[in-house]
C-alpha positions in Angstrom: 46.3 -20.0 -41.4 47.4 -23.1 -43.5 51.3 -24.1 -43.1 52.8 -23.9 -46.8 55.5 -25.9 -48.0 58.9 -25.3 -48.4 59.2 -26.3 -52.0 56.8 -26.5 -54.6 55.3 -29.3 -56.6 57.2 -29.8 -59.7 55.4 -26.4 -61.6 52.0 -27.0 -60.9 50.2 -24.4 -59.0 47.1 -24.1 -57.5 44.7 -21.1 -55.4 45.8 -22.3 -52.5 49.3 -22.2 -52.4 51.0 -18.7 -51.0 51.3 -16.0 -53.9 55.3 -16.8 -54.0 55.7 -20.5 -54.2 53.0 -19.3 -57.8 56.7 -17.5 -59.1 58.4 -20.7 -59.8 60.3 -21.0 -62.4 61.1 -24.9 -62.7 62.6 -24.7 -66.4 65.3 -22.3 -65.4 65.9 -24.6 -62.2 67.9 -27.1 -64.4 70.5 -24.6 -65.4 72.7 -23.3 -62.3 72.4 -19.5 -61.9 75.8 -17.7 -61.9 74.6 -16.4 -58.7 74.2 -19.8 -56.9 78.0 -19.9 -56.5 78.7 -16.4 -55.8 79.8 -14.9 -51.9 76.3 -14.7 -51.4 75.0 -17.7 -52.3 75.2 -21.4 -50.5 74.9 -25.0 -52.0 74.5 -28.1 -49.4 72.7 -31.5 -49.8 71.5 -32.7 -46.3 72.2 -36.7 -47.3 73.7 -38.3 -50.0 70.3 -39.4 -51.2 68.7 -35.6 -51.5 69.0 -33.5 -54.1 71.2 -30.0 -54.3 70.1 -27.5 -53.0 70.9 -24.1 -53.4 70.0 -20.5 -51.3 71.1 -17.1 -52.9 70.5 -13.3 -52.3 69.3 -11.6 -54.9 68.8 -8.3 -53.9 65.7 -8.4 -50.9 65.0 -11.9 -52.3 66.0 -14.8 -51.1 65.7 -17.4 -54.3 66.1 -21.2 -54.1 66.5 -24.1 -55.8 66.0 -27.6 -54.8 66.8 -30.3 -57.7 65.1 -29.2 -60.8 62.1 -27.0 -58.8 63.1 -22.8 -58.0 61.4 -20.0 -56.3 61.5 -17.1 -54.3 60.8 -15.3 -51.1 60.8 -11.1 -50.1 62.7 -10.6 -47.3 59.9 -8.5 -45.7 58.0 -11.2 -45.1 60.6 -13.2 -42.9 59.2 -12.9 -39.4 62.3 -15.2 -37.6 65.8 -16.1 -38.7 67.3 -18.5 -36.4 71.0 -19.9 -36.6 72.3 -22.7 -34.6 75.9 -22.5 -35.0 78.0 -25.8 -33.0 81.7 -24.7 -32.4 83.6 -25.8 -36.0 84.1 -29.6 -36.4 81.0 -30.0 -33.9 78.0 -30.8 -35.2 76.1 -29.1 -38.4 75.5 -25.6 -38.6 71.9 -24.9 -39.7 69.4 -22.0 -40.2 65.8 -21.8 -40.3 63.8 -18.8 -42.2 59.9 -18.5 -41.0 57.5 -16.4 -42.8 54.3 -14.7 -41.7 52.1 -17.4 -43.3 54.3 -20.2 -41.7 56.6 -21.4 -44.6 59.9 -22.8 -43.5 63.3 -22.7 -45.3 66.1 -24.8 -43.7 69.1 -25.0 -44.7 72.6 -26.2 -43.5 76.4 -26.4 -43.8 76.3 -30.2 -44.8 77.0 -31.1 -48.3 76.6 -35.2 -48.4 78.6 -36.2 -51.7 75.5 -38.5 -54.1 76.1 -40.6 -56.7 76.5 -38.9 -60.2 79.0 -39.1 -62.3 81.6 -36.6 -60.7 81.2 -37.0 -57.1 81.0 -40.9 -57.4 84.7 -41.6 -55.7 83.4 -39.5 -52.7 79.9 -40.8 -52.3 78.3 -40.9 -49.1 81.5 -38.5 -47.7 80.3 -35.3 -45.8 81.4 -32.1 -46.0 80.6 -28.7 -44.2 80.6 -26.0 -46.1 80.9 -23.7 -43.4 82.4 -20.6 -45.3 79.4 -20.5 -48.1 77.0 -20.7 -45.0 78.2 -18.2 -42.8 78.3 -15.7 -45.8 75.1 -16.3 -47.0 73.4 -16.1 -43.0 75.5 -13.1 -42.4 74.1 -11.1 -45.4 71.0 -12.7 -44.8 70.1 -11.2 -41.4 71.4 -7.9 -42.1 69.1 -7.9 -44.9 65.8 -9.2 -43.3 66.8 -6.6 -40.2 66.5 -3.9 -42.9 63.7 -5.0 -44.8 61.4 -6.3 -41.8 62.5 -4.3 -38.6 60.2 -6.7 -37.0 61.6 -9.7 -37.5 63.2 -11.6 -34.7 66.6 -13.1 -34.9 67.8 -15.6 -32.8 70.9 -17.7 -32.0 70.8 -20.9 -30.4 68.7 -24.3 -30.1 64.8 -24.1 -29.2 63.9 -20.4 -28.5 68.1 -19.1 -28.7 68.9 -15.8 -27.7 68.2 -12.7 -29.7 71.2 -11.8 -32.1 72.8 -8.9 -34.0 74.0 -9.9 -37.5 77.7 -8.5 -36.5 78.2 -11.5 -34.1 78.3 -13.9 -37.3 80.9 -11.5 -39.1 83.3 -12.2 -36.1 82.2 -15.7 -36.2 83.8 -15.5 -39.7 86.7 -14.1 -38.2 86.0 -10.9 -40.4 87.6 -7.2 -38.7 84.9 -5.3 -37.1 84.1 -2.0 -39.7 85.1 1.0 -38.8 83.2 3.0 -41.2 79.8 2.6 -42.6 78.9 1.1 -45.8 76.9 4.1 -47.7 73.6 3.1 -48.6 73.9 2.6 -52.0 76.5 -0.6 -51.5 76.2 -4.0 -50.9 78.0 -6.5 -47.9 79.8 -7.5 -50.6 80.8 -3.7 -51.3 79.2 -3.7 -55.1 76.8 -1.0 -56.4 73.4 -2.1 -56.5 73.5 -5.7 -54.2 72.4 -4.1 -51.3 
């Protein structure tokens, strides 16, 4: 089985690229969606030379953005969700999504300031963005551990241990819940985000 790419090729598609890297949408990538910036959603650039990048739930969709290209991914087709998570101030918190056919999202709590026009005065400055990324991961894994019950998380560098999605809530410092969250809610407690 051919490994795919984790980003697509500026709009053009072709037969052999997986059926969801065909649903990009690169004219709507120049605009920012609302969603990019919401409790669920995660912007980082891994050096001061990339461009933005951007993760948000959608639902049981994981969309993206990278620069001026978007897509998508189902969360039923995640088969791992690993999270390497350094004590704060430690190193750079990053996760890693495989699929079945082998596509890899990464994505990480570094946001390297670049050179345009309003992060100029902090160029080539890092920042971790550790909230965003902990909010998105958390919702993340409780979402792929509904959607795929098969899907393996783990926690840790290499092969990591196997995780529930609870341990990153107290991670976050969030209180344990005492009641459940009925079905028809969201993490974020919302009708219809779940």
């Amino acid at each position: 089985m051919p490994c795919c790419r984790p980003t697509g090729t500026g709009g053009r598609t072709s037969a052999a690229e997986p059926w969801h890297f065909r649903h990009r949408t690169p004219g709507l990538a120049d605009m920012t969606d609302a969603r990019e910036n919401s409790r669920l959603g995660h912007l980082f650039r891994p050096s001061p030379f990339s461009r933005d990048r951007a993760y948000w739930l959608d639902g049981h969709v994981l969309r993206w953005r990278s620069g001026v290209e978007s897509g998508w991914l189902s969360l039923s087709e995640v088969t791992l969700v690993q999270v390497t998570l350094p004590p704060a101030g430690h190193g750079t918190a990053r996760c890693t999504l495989r699929t079945a056919e082998c596509c890899v999202h990464r994505f990480s709590d570094d946001y390297w300031f670049g050179w345009n026009r309003v992060e100029r005065h902090r160029w080539g400055t890092r920042e971790h963005r550790r909230a965003t990324f902990l909010g998105l991961v958390a919702a993340l894994a409780r979402r792929v551990r509904k959607a795929n019950p098969a899907a393996a998380l783990t926690y840790g560098p290499d092969k990591g241990r196997p995780f529930e999605p609870e341990e990153l809530d107290q991670t976050q410092g969030f209180p344990a819940r005492r009641e459940p969250v009925p079905p028809e809610r969201g993490e974020d407690g919302n009708p219809g985000a779940a």
